[in-house]
C-alpha positions in Angstrom: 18.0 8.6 -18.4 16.9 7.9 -15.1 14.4 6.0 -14.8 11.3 6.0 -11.6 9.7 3.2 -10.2 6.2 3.1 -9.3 3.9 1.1 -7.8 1.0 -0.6 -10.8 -2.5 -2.4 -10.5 -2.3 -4.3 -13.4 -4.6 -3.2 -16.5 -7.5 -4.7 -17.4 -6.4 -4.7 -21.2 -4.6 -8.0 -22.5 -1.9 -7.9 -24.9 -0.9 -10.9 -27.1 3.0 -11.1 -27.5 4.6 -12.3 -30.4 8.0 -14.0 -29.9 10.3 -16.0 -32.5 11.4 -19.6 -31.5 15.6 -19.5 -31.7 17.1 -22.8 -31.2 20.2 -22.2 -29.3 22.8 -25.1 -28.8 23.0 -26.4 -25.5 27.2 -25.5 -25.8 26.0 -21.9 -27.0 25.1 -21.2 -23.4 28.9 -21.4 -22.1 29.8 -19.0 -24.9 28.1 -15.9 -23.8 31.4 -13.6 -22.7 33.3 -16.3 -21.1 34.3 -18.9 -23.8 37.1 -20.3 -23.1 37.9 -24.5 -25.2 41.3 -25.0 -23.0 38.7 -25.2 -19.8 38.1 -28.6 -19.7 34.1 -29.1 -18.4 34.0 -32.2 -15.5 31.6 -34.3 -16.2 28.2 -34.1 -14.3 28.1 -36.2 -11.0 25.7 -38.9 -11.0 23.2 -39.2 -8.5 22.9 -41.8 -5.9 20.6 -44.7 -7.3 17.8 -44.2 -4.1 17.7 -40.4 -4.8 15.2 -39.0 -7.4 16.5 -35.9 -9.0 12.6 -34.1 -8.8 12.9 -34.4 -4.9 14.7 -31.4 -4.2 12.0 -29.2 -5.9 8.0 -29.2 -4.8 5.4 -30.2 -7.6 2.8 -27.9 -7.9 1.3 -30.6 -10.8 -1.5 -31.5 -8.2 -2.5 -28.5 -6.3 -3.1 -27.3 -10.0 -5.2 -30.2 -10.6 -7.4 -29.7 -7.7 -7.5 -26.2 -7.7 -7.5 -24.8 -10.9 -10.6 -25.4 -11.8 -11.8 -22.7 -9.4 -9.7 -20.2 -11.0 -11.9 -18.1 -13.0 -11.4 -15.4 -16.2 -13.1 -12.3 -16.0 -13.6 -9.9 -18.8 -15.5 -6.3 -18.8 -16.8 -3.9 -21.1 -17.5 -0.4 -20.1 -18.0 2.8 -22.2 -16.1 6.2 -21.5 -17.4 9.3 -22.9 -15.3 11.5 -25.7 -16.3 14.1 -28.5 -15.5 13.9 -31.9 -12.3 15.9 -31.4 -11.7 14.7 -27.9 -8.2 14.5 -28.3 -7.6 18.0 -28.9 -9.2 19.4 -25.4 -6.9 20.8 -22.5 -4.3 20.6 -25.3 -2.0 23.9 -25.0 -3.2 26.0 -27.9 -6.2 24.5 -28.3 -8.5 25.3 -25.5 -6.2 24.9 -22.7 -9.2 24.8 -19.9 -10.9 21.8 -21.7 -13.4 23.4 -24.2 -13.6 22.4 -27.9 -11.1 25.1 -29.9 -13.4 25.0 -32.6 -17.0 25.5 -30.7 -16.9 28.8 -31.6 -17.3 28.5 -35.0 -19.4 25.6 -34.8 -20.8 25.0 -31.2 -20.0 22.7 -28.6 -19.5 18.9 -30.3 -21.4 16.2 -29.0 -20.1 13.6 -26.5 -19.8 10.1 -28.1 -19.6 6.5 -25.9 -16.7 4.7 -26.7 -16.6 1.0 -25.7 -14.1 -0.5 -23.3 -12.7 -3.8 -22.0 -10.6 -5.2 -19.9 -9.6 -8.8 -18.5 -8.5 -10.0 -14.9 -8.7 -13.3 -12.9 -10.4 -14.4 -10.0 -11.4 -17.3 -7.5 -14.8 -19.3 -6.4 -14.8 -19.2 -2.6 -18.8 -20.6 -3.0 -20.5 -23.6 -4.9 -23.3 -21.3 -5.1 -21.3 -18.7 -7.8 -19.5 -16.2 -5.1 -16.8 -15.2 -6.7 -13.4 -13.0 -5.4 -11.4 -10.6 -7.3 -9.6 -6.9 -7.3 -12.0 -4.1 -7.3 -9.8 -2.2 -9.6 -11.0 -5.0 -12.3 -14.1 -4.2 -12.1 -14.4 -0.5 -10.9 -16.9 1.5 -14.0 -17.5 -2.0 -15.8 -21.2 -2.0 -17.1 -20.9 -5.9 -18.0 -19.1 -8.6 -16.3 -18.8 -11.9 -17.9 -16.9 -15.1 -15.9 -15.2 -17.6 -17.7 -15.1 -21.2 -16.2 -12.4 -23.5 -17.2 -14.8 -26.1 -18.4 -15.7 -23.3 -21.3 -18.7 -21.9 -19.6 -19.6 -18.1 -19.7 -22.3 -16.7 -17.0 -22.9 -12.7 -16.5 -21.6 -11.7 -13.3 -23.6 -9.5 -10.8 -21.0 -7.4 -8.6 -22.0 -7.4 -5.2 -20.0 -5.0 -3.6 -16.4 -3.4 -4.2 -14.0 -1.7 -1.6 -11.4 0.7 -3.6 -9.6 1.1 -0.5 -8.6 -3.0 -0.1 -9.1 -3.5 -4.3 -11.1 -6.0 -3.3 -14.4 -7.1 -5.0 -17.0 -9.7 -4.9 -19.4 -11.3 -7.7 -21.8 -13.4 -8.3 -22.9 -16.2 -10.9 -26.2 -18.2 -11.0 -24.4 -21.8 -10.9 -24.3 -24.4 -8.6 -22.4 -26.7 -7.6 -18.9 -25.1 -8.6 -15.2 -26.4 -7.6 -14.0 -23.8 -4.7 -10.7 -23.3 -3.0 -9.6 -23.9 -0.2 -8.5 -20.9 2.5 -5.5 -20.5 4.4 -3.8 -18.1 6.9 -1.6 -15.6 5.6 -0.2 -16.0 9.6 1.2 -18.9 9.4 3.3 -18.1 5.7 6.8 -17.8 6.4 9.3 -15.7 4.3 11.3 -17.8 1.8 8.6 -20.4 1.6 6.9 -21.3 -1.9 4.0 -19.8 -3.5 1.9 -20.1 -6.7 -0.2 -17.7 -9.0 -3.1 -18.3 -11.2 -4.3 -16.5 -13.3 -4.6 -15.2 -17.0 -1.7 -13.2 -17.5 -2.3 -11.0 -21.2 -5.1 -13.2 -22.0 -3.4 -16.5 -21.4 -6.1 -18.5 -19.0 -5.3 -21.0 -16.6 -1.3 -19.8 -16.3 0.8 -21.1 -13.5 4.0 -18.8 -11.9 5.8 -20.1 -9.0 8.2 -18.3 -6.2 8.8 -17.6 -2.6 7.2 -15.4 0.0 9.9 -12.1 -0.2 8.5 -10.0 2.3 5.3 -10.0 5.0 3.3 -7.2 5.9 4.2 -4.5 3.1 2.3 -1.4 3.8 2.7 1.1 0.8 1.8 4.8 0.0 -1.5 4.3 -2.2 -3.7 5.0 0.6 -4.8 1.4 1.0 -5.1 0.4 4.5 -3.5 -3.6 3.3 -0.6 -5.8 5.1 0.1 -6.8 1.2 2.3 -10.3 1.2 5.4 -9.7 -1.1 6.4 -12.2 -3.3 8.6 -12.6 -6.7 6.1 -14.9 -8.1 5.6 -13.7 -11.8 2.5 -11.3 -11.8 1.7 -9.1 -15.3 -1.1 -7.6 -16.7 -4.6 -10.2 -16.4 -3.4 -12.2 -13.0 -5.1 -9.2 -11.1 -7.5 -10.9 -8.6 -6.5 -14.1 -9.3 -5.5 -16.3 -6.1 -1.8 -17.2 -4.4 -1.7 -20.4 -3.1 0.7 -21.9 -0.7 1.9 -25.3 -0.9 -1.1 -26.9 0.9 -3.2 -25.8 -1.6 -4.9 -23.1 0.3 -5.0 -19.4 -0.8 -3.1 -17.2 0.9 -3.8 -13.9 -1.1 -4.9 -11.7 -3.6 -2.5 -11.1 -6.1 -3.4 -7.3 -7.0 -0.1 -5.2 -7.7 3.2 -5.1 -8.7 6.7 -2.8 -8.5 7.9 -1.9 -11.6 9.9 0.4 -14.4 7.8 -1.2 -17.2 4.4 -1.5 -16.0 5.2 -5.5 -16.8 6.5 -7.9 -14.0 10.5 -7.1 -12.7 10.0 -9.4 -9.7 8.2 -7.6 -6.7 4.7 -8.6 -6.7 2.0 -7.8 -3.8 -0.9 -10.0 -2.8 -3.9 -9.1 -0.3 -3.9 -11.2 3.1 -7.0 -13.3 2.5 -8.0 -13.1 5.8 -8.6 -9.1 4.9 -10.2 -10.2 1.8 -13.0 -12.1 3.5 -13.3 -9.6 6.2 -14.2 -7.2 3.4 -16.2 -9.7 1.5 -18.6 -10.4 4.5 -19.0 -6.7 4.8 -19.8 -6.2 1.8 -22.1 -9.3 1.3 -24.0 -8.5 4.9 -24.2 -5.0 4.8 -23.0 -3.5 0.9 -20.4 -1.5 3.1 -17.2 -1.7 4.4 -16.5 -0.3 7.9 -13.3 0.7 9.5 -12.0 1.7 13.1 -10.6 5.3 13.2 -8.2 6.3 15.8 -7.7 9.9 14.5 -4.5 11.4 14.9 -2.1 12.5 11.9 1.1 10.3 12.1 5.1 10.4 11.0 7.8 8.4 10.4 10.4 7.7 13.0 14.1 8.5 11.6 17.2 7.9 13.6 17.3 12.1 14.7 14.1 11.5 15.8 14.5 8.2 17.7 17.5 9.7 19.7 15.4 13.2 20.2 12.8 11.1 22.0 15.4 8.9 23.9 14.2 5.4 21.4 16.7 2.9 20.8 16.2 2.4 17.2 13.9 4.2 15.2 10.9 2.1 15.3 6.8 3.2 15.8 4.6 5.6 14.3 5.3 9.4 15.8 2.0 11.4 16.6 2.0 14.9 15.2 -1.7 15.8 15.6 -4.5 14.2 17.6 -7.9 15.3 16.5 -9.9 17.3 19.0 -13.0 14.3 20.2 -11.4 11.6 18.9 -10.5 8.0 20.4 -7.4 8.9 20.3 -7.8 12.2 21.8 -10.2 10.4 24.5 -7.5 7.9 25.3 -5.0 10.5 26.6 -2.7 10.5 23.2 -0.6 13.2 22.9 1.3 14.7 20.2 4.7 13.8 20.5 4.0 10.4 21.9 5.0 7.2 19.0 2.7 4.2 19.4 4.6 1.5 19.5 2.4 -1.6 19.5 -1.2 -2.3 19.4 -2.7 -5.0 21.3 0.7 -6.1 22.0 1.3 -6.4 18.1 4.5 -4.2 17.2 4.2 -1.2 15.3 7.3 -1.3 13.0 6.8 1.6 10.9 4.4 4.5 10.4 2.8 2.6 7.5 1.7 -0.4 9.8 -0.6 1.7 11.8 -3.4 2.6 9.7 -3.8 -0.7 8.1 -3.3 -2.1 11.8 -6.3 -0.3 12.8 -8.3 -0.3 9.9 -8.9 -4.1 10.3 -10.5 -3.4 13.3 -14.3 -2.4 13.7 -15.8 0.6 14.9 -16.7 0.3 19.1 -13.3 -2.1 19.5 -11.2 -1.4 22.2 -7.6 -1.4 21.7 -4.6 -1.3 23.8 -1.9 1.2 22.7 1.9 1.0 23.6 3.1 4.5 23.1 6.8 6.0 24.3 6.5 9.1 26.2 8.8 11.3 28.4 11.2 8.6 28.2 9.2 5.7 28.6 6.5 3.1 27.6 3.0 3.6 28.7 -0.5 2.4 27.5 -3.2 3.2 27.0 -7.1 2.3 25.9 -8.8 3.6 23.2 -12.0 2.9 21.6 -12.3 3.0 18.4 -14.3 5.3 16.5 -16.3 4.6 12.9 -13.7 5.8 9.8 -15.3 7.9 7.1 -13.9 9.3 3.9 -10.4 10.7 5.6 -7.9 8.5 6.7 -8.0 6.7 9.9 -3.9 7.9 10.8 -3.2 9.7 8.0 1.2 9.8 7.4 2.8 12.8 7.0 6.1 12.7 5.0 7.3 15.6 6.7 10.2 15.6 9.2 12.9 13.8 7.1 15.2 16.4 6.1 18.9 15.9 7.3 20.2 18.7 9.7 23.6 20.0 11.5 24.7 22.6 13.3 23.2 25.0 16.6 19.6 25.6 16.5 19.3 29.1 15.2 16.0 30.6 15.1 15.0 34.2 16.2 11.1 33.7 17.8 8.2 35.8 18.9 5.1 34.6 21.5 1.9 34.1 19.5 -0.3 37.0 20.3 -4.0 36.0 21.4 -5.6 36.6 18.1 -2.9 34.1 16.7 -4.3 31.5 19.4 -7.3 31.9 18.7 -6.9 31.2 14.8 -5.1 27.8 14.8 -6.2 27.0 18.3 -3.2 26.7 20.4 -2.6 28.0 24.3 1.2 28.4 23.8 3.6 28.4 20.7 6.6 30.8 19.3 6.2 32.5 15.7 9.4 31.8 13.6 10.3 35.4 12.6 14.2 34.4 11.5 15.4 31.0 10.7 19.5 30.2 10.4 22.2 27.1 11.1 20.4 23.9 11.9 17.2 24.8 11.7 17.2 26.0 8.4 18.6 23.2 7.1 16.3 21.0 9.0 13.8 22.5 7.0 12.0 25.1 9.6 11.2 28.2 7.8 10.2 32.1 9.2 6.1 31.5 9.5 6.3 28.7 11.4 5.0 28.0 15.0 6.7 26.0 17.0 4.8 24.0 19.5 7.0 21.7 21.3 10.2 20.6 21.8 11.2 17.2 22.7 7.3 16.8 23.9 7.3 19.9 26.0 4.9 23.0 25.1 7.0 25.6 24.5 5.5 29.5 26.2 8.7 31.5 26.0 12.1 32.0 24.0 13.7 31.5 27.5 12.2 27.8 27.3 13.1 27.3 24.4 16.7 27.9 25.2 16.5 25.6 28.1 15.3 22.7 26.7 18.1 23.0 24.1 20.8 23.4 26.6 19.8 20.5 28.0 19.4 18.0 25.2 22.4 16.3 24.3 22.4 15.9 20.6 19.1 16.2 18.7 16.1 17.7 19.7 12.7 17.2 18.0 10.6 20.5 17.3 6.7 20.0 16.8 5.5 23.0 14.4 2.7 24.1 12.9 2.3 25.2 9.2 -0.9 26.3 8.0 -3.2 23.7 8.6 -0.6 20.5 9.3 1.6 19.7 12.2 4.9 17.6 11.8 7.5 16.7 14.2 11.2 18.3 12.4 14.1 16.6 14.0 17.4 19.1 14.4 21.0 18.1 14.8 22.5 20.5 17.6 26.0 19.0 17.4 
């Protein structure tokens, strides 16, 4: 069976597991497939006298010491609403829209509250009771209660919560509390060590170890996060808890995982708590979280597409659609043109650019590599305020493979058609054959551009194939999205 992998916030629910002590012979663990008694085992090298054996590995024993005190369990309760034969609604059969089978012979059931709870793990970043976690361990909770290491319990007021980040902030009337101490999730380098805690199923207080795997994951859940990868052993109750580096300073949020089983298969992703505290103040000043919005819909850049526009590796985010007004559109963006960098950061992928600008505020002005015609350019834009859409939303469009002539049979858009999706040029796909259709161009479409010039005429069309050498990139139009579709001419 094959088996998907998926990307999981951790649960708030904590299982206990139950596992058997085996005692297992220490010469049992050279008998496991390979055994083998006329192999004769050297005997272990001594160490030099001056060397300790524990040198080679760090000791976390006192960063724990200091440190885990701050580290705090949190448990919620919450209520969700059900009737008394909830579990037979939307069931095929039995009321497939949702209502009660059975309401017809005795009217519509009343909804009942049924209690829930969850558990997760978080850090004090304030003697005076502020308190950081993942918003997803809190999000509908109607009680929050933290749980100090020294035994003591306090009701938690939550402050403020950005689903977006999945990060959360709460307060506890206390004084005088331990705190961590904050680092900069700059300075981490890949392969370095890290450590968790947190209360993994319940367990408070646990301590996993590993190394840095990866820097400035973006992934699809419509967060806007540079997460830190890391293989450090994160299950189901170490949401929100902290990631410390070496120095004893937190370095992140640890708030998902990778995985088959919904348990920990060694991909773990922490939140950058620099981006943590920029959300916290937010939400502590103001009760809000405000991002900068460039507004233009975006693409990945595939190898077809990098040698369409002339890249040397496929690198950047590709603009498909700049919204009319926008900073973006303000700027001088065009679509066609693939941001390389901003301020002089690199843009690696088309993941790294919403999160990229998302950190910024609304009113910033930011300085935009982009490759156009050939070659780099920038240019300024200032940033506008991001509401509920995204800020460079990516389209997964484009990435079909393709061979062969182009092949398409076209039409001019007559002025009605214009008019409706707004265009002053643009050829109607009537026919679609060879490389196009593989490429995934179908008869409906409008095609736009080609290799970032406006197409008018079937005659320009033709030209600008004749003269590319290989692979041309087609901007087209389909229904309300646009989406570069790269074509193999052979």
């Amino acid at each position: 069976m094959k088996m998907s992998m998926k990307i999981v916030r951790n649960p708030f629910a904590a299982a206990l597991l139950g596992a058997a002590a085996v005692a297992v012979p220490g010469t049992a663990l050279f008998a496991m497939g390979h055994e083998n008694p006329s192999v004769a085992v050297a005997a272990p090298v001594a160490a030099p006298a001056n060397v300790s054996a524990r040198a080679a590995l760090p000791d976390f024993s006192a960063m724990v010491r200091a440190y885990g005190p701050a580290v705090v369990n949190i448990t919620t309760k919450g209520t969700v609403k059900t009737s008394a034969r909830g579990q037979l609604r939307g069931f095929p059969g039995f009321g497939g829209n949702g209502d009660d089978p059975f309401s017809q012979f005795f009217g519509q059931m009343p909804q009942q509250e049924r209690p829930t709870f969850g558990e997760g793990s978080g850090f004090i970043v304030g003697a005076d009771g502020v308190i950081l976690t993942n918003a997803h361990v809190v999000a509908d909770a109607k009680e929050v209660t933290v749980k100090l290491t020294d035994r003591r319990e306090f009701t938690a007021k939550v402050i403020g919560q950005d689903a977006k980040s999945d990060v959360a902030v709460l307060k506890i009337d206390a004084r005088d509390l331990p705190t961590v101490k904050l680092g900069n999730p700059e300075e981490l380098n890949v392969g370095e060590w890290v450590v968790a805690i947190g209360s993994p199923f319940g367990f408070e207080n646990t301590v996993t170890q590993g190394i840095v795997s990866a820097k400035g994951r973006t992934l699809p859940d419509g967060s806007y996060v540079p997460f830190i990868q890391t293989d450090v052993a994160i299950n189901p109750g170490n949401s929100g808890g902290p990631l410390f580096n070496l120095d004893g300073e937190v370095v992140g949020i640890n708030s998902q995982i990778y995985s088959r089983s919904g348990g920990f298969q060694g991909v773990s992703f922490s939140i950058p708590i620099d981006v943590a505290l920029n959300v916290s103040k937010q939400l502590q000043t103001s009760g809000k979280v405000t991002r900068g919005k460039l507004g233009v819909t975006i693409q990945a850049v595939n190898q077809q597409l990098a040698q369409s526009f002339g890249l040397a590796q496929p690198t950047g985010a590709l603009v498909s659609n700049v919204e009319e007004d926008s900073a973006a559109a303000k700027a001088g963006v065009q679509p066609g043109d693939v941001i390389l960098a901003v301020d002089g950061k690199p843009v690696q992928d088309s993941f790294a650019l919403p999160s990229a600008i998302a950190s910024m505020q609304p009113g910033a002005k930011v300085e935009l590599t982009v490759w156009r015609d050939g070659k780099k350019r920038d240019l300024t834009a200032k940033l506008e305020a991001m509401d509920d859409t995204q800020v460079a939303s990516a389209d997964e469009g484009g990435k079909a493979d393709a061979g062969g002539r182009l092949g398409v049979a076209v039409r001019p858009l007559t002025s009605d058609e214009k008019k409706q999706i707004d265009v002053k040029g643009g050829l109607v796909v009537e026919d679609v054959a060879a490389a196009a259709a593989e490429a995934g161009i179908r008869p409906g479409d409008v095609l736009l551009s080609a290799n970032g010039k406006t197409i008018d005429s079937a005659k320009q069309l033709r030209e600008i194939v004749e003269k590319s050498d290989r692979h041309i990139a087609v901007l087209i139009q389909r229904g309300e999205a646009r989406i570069f579709v790269p074509v193999d001419l052979g």
